[in-house]
N, CA, C and O atoms as a printed pandas DataFrame, in Angstrom:
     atom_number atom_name residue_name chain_id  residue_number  x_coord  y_coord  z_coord
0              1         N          UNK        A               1  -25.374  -14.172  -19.409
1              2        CA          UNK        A               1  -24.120  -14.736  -18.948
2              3         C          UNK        A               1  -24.394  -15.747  -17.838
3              4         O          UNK        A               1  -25.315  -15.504  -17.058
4              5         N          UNK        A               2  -23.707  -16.811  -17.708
5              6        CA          UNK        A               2  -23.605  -17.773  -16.815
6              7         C          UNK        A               2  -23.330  -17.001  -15.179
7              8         O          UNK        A               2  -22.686  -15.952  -15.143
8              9         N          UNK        A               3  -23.580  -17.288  -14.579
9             10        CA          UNK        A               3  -23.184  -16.966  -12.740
10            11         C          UNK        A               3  -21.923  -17.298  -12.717
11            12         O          UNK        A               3  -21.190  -16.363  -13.038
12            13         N          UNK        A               4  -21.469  -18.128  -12.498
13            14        CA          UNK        A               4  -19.775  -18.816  -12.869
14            15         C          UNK        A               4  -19.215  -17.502  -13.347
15            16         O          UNK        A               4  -18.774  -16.792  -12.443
16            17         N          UNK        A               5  -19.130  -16.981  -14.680
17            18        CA          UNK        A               5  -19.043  -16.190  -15.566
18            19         C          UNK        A               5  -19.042  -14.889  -14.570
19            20         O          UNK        A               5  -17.865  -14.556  -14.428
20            21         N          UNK        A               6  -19.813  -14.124  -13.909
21            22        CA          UNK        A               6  -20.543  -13.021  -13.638
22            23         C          UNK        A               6  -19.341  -12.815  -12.549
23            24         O          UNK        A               6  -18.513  -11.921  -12.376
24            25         N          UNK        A               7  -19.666  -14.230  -11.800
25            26        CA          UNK        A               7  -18.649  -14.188  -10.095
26            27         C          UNK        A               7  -17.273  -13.857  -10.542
27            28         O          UNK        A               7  -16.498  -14.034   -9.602
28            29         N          UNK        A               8  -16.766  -13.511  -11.443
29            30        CA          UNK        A               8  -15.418  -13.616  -11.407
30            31         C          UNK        A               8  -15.131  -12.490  -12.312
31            32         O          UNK        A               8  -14.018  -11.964  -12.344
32            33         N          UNK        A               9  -16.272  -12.052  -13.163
33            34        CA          UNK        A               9  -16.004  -10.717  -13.683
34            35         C          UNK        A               9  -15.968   -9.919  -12.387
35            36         O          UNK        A               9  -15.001   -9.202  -12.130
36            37         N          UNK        A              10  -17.070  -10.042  -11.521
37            38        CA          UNK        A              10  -17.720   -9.128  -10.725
38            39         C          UNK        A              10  -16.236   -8.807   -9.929
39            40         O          UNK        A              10  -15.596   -7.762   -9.809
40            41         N          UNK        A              11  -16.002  -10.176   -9.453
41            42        CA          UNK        A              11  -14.761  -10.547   -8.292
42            43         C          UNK        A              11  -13.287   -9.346   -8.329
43            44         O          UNK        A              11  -12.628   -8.720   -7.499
44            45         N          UNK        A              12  -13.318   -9.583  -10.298
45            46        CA          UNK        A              12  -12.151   -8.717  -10.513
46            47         C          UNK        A              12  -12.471   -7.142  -10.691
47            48         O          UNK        A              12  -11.654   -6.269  -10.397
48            49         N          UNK        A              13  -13.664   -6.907  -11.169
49            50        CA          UNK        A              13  -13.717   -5.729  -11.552
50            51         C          UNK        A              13  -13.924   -4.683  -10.001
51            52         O          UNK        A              13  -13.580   -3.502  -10.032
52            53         N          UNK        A              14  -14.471   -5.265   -8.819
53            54        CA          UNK        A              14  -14.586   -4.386   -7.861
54            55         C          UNK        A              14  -13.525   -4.099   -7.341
55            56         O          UNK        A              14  -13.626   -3.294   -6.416
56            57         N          UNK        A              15  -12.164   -4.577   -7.665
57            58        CA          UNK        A              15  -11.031   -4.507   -6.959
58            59         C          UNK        A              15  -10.206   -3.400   -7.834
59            60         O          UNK        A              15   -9.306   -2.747   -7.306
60            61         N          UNK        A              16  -10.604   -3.213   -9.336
61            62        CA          UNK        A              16  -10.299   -2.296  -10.085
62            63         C          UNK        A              16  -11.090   -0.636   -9.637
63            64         O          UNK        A              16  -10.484    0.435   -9.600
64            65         N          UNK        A              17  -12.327   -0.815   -9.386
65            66        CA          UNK        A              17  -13.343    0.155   -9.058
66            67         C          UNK        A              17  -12.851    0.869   -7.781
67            68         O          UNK        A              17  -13.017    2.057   -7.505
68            69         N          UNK        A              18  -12.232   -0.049   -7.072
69            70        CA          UNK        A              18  -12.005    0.550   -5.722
70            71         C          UNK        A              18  -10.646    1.443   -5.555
71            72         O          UNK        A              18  -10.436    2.275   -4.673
72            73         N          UNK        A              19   -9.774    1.061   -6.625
73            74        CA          UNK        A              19   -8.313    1.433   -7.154
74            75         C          UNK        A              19   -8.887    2.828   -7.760
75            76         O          UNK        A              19   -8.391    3.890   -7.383
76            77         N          UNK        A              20   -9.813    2.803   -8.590
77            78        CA          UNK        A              20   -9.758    4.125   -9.185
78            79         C          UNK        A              20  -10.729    4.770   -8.281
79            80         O          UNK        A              20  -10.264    5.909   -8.313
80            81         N          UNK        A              21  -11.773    4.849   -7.479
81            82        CA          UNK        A              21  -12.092    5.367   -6.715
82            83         C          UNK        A              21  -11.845    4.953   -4.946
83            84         O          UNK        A              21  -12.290    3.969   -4.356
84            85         N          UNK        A              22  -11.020    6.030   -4.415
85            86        CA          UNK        A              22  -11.290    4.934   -3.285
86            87         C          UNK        A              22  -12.628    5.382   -2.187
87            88         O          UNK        A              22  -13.074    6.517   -2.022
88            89         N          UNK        A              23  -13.024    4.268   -1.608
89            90        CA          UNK        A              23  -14.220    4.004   -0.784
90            91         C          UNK        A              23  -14.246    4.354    0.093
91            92         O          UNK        A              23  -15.299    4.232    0.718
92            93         N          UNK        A              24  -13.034    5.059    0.749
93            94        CA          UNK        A              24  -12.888    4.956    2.531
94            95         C          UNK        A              24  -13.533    4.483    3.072
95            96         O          UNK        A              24  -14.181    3.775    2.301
96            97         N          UNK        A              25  -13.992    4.317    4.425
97            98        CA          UNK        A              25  -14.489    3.025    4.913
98            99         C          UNK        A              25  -15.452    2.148    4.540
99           100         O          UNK        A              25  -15.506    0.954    4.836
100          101         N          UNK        A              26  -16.326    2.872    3.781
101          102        CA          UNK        A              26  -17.770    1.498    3.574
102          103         C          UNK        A              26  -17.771    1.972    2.142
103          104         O          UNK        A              26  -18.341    2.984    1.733
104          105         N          UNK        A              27  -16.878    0.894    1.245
105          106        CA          UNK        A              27  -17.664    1.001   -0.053
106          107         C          UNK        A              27  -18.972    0.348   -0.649
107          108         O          UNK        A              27  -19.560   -0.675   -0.300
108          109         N          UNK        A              28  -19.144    0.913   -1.276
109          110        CA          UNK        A              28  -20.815    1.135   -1.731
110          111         C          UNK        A              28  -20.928    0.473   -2.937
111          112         O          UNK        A              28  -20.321    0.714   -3.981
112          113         N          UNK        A              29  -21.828   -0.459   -2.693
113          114        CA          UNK        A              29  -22.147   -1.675   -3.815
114          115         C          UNK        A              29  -22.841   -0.741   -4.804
115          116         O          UNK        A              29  -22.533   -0.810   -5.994
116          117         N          UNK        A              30  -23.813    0.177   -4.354
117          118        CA          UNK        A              30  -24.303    1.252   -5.456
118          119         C          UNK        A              30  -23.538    1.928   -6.361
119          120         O          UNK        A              30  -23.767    2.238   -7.530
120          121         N          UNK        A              31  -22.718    2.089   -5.746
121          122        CA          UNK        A              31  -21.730    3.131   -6.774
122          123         C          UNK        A              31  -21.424    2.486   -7.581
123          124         O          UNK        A              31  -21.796    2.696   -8.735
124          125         N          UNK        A              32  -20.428    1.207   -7.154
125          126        CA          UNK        A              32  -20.032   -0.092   -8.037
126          127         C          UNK        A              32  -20.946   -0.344   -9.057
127          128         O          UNK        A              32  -20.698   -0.232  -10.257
128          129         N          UNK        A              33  -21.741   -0.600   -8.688
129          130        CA          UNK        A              33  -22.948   -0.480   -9.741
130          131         C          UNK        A              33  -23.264   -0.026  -10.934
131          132         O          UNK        A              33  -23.290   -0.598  -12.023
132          133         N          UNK        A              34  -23.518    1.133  -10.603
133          134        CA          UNK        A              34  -23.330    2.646  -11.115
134          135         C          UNK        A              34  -22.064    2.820  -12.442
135          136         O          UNK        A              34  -22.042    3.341  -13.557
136          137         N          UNK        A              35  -20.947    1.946  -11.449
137          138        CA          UNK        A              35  -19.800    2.551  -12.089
138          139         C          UNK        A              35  -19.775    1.674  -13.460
139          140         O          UNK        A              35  -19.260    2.027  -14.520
140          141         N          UNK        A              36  -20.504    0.351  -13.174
141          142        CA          UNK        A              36  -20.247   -0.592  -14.007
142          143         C          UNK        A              36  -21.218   -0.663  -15.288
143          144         O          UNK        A              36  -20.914   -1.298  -16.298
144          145         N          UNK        A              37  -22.652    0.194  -15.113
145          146        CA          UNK        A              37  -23.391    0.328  -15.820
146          147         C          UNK        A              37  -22.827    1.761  -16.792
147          148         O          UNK        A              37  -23.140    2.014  -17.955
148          149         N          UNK        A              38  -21.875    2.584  -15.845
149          150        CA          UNK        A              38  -21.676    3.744  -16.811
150          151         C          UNK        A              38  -20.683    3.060  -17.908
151          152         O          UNK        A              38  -20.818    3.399  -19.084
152          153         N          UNK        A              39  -19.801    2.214  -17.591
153          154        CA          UNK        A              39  -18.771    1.539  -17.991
154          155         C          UNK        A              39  -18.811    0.491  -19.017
155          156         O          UNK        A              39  -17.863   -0.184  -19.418
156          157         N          UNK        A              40  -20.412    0.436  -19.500
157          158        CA          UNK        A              40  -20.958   -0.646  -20.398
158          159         C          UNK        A              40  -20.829   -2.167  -20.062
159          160         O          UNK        A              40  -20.875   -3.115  -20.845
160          161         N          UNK        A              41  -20.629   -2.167  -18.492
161          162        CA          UNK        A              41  -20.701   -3.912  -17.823
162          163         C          UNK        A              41  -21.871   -4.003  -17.090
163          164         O          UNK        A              41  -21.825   -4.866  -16.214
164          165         N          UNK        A              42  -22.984   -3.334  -17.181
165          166        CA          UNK        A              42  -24.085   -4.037  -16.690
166          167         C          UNK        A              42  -24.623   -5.247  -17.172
167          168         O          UNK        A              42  -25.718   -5.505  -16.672
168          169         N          UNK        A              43  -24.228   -6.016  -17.933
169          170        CA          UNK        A              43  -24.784   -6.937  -18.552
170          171         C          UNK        A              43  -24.356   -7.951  -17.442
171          172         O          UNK        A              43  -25.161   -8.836  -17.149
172          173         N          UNK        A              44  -22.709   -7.868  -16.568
173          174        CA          UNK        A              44  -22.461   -8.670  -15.865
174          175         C          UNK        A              44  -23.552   -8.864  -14.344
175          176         O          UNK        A              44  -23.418   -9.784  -13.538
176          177         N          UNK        A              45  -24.180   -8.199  -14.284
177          178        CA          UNK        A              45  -25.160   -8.101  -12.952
178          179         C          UNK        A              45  -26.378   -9.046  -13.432
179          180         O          UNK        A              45  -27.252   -9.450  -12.664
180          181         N          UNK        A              46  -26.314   -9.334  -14.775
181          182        CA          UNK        A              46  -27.896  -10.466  -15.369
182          183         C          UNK        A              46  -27.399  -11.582  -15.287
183          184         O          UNK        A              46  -26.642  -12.116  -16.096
184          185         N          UNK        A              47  -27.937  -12.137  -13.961
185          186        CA          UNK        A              47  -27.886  -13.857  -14.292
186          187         C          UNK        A              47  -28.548  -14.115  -12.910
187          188         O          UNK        A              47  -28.681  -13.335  -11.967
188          189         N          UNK        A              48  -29.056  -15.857  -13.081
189          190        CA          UNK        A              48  -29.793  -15.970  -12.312
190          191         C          UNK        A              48  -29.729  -16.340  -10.925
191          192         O          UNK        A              48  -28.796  -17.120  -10.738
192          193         N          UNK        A              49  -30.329  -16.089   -9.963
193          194        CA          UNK        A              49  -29.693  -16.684   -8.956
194          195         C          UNK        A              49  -31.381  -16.328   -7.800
195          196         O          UNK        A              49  -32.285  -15.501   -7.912
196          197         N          UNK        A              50  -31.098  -17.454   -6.770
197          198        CA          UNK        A              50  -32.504  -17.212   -6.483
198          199         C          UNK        A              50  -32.900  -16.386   -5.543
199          200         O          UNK        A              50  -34.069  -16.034   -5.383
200          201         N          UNK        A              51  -31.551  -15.886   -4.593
201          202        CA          UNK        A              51  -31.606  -14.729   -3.758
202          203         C          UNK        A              51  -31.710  -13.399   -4.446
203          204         O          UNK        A              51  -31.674  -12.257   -3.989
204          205         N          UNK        A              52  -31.842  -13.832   -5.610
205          206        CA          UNK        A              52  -31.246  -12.449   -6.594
206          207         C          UNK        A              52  -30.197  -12.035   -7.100
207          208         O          UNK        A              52  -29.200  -12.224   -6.404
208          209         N          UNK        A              53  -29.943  -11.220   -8.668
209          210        CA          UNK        A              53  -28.412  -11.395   -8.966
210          211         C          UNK        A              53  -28.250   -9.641   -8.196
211          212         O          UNK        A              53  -27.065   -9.310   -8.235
212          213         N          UNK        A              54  -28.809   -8.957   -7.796
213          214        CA          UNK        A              54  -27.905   -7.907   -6.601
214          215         C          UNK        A              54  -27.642   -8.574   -5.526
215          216         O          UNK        A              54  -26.463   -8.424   -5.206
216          217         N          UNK        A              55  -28.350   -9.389   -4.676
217          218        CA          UNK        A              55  -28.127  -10.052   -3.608
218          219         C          UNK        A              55  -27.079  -10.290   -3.959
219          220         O          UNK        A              55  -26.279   -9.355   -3.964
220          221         N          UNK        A              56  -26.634  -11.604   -4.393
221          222        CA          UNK        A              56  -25.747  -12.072   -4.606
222          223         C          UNK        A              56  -24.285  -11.379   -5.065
223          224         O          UNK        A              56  -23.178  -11.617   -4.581
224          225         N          UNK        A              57  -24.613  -10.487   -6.104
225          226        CA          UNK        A              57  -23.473   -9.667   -6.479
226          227         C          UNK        A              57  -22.763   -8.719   -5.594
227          228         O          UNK        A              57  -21.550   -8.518   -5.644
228          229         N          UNK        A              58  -23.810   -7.994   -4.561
229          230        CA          UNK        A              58  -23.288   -7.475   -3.474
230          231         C          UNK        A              58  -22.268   -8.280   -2.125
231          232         O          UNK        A              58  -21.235   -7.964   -1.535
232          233         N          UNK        A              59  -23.467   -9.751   -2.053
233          234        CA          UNK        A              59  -22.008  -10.072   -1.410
234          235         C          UNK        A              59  -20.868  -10.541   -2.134
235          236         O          UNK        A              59  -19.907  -10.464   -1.368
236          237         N          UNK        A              60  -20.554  -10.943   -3.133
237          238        CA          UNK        A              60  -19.148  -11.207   -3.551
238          239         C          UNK        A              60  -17.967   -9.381   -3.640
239          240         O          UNK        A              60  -16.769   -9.100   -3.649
240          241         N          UNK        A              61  -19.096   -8.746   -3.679
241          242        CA          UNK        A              61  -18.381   -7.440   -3.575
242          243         C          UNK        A              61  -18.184   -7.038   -2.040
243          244         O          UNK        A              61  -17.404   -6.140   -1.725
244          245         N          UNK        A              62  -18.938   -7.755   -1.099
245          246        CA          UNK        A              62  -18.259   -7.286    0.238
246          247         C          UNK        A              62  -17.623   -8.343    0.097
247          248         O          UNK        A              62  -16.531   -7.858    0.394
248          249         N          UNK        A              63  -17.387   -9.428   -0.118
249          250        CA          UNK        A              63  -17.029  -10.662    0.296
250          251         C          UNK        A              63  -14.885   -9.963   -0.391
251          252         O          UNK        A              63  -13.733  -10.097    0.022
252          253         N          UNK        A              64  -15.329   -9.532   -1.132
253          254        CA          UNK        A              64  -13.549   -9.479   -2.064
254          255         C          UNK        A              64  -13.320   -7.878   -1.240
255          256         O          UNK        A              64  -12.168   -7.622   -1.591
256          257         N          UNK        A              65  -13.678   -6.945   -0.546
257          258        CA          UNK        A              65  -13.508   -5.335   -0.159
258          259         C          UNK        A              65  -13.439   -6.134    0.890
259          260         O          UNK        A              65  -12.351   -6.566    0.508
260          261         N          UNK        A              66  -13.654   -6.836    2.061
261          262        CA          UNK        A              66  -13.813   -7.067    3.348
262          263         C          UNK        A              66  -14.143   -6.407    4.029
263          264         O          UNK        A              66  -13.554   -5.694    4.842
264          265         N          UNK        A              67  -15.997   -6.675    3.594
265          266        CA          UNK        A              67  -17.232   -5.885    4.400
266          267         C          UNK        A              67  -18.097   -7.149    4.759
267          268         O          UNK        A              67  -19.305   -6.913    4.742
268          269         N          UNK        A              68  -17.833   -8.119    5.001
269          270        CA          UNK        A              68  -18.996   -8.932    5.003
270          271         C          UNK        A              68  -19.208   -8.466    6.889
271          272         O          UNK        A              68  -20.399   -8.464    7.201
272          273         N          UNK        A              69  -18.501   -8.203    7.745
273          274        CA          UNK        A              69  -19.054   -7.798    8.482
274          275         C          UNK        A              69  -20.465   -6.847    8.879
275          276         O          UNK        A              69  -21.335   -6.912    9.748
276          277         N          UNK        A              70  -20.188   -6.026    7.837
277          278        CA          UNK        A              70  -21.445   -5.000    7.869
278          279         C          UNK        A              70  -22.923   -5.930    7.020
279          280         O          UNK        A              70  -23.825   -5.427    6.350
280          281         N          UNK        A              71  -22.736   -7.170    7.322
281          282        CA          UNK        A              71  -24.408   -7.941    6.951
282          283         C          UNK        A              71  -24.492   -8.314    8.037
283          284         O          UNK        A              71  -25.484   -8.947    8.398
């Protein structure tokens, strides 16, 4: 999948993840993870990017939860 593509699955789906589980204070990019690989969307975490596609995927997931403080 394209990055373009990924950022905006990712964007929407953590806001769903957090609805059905909630995070109380520090949600956890792992779980998200987790939740998305049990969920048959790991495919959205493959793409390229040069910090890395967890790097990257983690912050758009603090970036949309409003955790970017905790980097």
């Amino acid at each position: 999948m394209k990055k373009a593509e990924c950022e905006k699955a990712i964007r929407s789906l953590c806001h769903q993840w957090a609805a059905a589980n909630p995070p109380g204070d520090h949600p956890s990019f792992h779980a998200f993870k987790s939740w998305l690989e049990k969920n048959g969307r790991g495919q959205i975490l493959k793409f390229r990017a040069v910090m890395g596609s967890d790097y990257v995927a983690e912050m758009w997931f603090d970036q949309e939860l409003k955790q970017t403080w905790r980097r």
